[in-house]
C-alpha positions as CSV (number, residue, x, y, z in Angstrom):
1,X,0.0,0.0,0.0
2,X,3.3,2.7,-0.6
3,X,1.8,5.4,-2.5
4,X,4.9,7.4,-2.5
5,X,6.5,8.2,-5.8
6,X,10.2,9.4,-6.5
7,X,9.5,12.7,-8.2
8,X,6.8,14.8,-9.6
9,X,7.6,14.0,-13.0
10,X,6.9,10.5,-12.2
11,X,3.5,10.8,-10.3
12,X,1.9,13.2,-13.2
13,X,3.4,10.4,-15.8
14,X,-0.2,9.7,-17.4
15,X,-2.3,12.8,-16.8
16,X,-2.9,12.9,-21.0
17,X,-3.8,15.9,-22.9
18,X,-7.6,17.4,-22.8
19,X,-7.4,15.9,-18.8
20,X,-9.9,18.2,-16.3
21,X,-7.4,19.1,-13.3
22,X,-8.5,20.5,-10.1
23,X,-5.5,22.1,-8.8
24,X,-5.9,23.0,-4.5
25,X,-4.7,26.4,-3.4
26,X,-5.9,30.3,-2.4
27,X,-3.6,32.4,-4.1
28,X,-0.4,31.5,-3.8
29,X,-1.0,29.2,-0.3
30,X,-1.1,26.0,-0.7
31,X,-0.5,25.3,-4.3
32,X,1.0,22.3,-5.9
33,X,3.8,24.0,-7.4
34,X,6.4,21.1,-8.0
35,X,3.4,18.8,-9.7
36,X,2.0,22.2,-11.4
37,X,6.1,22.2,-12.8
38,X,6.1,18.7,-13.8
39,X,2.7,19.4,-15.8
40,X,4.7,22.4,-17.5
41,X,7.3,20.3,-18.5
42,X,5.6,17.4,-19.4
43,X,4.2,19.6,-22.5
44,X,0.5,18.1,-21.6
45,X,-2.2,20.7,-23.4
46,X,-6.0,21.4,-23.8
47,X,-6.5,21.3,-20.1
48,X,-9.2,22.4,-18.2
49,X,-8.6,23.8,-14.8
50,X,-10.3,24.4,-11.7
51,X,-8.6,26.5,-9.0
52,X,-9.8,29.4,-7.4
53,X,-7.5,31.5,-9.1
54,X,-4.7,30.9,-11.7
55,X,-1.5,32.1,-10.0
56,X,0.7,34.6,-11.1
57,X,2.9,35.7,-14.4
58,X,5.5,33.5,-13.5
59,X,5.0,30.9,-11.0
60,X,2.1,28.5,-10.3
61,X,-0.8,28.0,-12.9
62,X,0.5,31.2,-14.9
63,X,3.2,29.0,-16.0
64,X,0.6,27.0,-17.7
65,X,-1.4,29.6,-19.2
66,X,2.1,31.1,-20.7
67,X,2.8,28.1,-22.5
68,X,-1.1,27.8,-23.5
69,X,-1.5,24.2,-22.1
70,X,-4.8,25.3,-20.6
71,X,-8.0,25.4,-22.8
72,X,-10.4,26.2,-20.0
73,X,-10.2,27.6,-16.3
74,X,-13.3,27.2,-13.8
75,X,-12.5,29.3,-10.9
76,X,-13.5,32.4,-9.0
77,X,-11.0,34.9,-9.1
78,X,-8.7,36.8,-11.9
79,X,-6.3,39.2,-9.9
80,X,-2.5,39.3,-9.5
81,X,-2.3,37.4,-13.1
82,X,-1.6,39.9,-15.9
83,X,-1.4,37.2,-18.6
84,X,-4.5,35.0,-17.2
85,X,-6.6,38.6,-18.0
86,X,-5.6,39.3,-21.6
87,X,-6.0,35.9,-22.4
88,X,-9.4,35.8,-21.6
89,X,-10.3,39.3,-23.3
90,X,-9.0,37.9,-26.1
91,X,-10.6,35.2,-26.5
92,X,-7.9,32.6,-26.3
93,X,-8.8,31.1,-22.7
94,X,-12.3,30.5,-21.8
95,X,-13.4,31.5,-18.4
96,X,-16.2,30.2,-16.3
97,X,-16.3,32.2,-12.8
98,X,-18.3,31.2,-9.5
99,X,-18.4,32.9,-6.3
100,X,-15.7,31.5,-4.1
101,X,-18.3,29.7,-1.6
102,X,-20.3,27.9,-4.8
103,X,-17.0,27.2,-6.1
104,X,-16.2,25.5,-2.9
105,X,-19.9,24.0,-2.4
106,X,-19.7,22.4,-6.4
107,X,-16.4,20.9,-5.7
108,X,-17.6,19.4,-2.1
109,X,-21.0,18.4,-3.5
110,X,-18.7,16.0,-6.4
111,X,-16.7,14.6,-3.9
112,X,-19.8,13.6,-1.7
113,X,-21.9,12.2,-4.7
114,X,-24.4,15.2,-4.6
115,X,-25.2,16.1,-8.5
116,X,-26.4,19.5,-8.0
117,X,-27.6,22.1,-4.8
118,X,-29.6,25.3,-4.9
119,X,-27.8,28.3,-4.0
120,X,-29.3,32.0,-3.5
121,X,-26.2,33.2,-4.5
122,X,-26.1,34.6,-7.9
123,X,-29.6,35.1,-8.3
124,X,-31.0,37.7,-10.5
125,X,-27.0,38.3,-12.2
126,X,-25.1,36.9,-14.8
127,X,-24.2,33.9,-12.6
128,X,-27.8,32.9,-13.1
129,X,-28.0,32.4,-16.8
130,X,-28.8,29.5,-18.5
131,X,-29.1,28.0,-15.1
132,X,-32.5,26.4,-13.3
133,X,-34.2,28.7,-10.5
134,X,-36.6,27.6,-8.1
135,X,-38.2,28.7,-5.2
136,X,-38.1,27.5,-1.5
137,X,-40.1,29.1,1.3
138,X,-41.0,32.1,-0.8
139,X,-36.9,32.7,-1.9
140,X,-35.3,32.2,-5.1
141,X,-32.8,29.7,-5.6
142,X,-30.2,29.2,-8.6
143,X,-28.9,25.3,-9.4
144,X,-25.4,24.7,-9.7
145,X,-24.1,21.6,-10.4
146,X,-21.5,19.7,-8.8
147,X,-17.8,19.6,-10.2
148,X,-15.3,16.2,-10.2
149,X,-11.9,16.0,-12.4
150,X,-9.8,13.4,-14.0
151,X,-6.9,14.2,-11.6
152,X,-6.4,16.8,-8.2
153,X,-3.0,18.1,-7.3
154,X,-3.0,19.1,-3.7
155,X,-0.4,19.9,-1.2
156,X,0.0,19.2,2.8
157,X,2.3,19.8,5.1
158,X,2.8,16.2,6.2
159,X,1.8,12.9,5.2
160,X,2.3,9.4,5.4
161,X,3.4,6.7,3.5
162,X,0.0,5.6,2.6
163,X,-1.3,8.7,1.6
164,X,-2.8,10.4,5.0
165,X,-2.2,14.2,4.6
166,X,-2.5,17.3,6.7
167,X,-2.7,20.5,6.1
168,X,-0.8,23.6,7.7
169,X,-3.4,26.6,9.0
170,X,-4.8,28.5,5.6
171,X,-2.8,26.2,3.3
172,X,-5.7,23.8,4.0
173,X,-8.0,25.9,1.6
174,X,-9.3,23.9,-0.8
175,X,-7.2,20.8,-1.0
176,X,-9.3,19.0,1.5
177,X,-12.3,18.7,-0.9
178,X,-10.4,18.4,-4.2
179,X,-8.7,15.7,-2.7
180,X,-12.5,14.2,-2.9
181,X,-13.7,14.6,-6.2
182,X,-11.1,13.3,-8.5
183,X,-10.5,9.9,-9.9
184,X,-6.9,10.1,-9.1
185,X,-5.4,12.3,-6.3
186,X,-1.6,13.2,-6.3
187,X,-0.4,15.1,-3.3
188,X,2.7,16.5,-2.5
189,X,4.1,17.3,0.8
190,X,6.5,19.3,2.8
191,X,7.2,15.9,5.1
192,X,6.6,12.6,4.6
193,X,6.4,10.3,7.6
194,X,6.2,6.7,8.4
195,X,2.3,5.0,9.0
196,X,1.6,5.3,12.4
197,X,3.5,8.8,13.0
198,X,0.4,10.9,12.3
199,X,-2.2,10.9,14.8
200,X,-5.6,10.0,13.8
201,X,-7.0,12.9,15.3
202,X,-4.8,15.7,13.4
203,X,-5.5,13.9,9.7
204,X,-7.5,15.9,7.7
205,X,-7.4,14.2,4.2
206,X,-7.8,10.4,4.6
207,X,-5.7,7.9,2.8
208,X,-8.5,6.3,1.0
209,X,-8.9,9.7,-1.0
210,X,-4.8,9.8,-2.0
211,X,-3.6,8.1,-4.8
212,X,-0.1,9.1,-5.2
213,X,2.0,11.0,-2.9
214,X,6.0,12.6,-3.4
215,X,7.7,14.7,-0.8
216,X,9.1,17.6,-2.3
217,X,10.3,21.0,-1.8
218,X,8.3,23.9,-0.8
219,X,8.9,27.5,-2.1
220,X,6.5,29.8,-0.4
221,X,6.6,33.2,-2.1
222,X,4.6,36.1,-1.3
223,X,1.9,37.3,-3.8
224,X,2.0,40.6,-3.3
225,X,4.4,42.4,-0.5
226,X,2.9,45.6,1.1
227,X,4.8,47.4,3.5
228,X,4.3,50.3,5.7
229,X,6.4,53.3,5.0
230,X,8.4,54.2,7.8
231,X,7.4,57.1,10.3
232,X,10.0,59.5,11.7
């Protein structure tokens, strides 16, 4: 049952082109940035993405979108990502946006087996069209439909040999439910321990949900710096 692979090149081996990829993070927190590396260099294209946002110019998903492996990006938020913004006002990456809770509620509702929910989020704006509405106890409700992938890349701070992860503080984001809703889930971690050296009570992704799992390196950059200017 030793899930662990050698390198991220080797635990994204068979994610083909055209794959749907949910890829765990909240800016630049808790992203998969090694596997996201292995993806770039792997040449793998047509993808569609869901993240919550799409990193920046040069690191994270931006890496993908410069080299145009991704097709299609589901996610809830545009900022800090120069590139990720032309390309979609130009017609070369198709964007689907959510609010960040539905985002989070679609992705939780595929890895629990729910097909869809009704949300009052969204109602009466763009979020709504094309979509079925319905009322409950006199309020209006928009359907949204749940989201699962081909593959999730998430990170954690620890895990174990057989694929038991947890999380560190807001790194936790989404990786938790991704981990959930994908066929195959490859996770790599800051630590990885024996079986038995994580206690029950501190896991937060189960084993059962973990496919693959590679220790590697962690490079935790800032996504934007703001400082204080100094006071006499």
């Amino acid at each position: 049952m030793n899930k662990v692979f050698g390198s991220a090149d080797e635990a994204i081996r068979d994610i083909p082109d055209g794959a749907t990829i949910m890829v765990g993070g909240f800016g630049l927190c808790g992203i998969p940035e090694n596997l996201i590396n292995a993806l770039h260099r792997k040449g793998v294209r047509n993808l569609l993405t869901i993240s919550n946002n799409a990193g920046v110019d040069d690191f994270g998903l931006g890496l993908l979108l410069a080299s145009r492996q991704i097709r299609k990006h589901i996610g809830s938020y545009v900022g800090e990502n120069r590139l990720f913004e032309q390309l979609v006002l130009s017609g070369e990456l198709d964007l689907e946006l959510n609010p960040q809770g539905t985002l989070a509620e679609r992705i939780r509702a595929g890895g629990a087996g729910i097909p869809a929910f009704y949300t009052r989020t969204g109602f009466g704006t763009v979020v709504a069209e094309g979509k079925e509405t319905r009322e409950f106890n006199g309020k209006p409700y928009v359907m949204e439909r749940a989201l699962t992938a081909d593959f999730a890349l998430v990170k954690a701070w620890k895990g174990d040999r057989w694929g038991n992860l947890v999380y560190r503080k807001t790194a936790r984001n989404f990786n938790p439910m991704m981990a959930t809703a994908a066929k195959v889930t490859i996770a790599e971690v800051e630590h990885l321990v024996e079986v038995g050296d994580l206690q029950p009570d501190e896991i937060h992704t189960p084993s059962i949900y973990v496919h693959r799992i590679v220790e590697l390196p962690c490079e935790k950059r800032i996504e934007r710096r703001t400082v204080r200017k100094a006071t006499a």
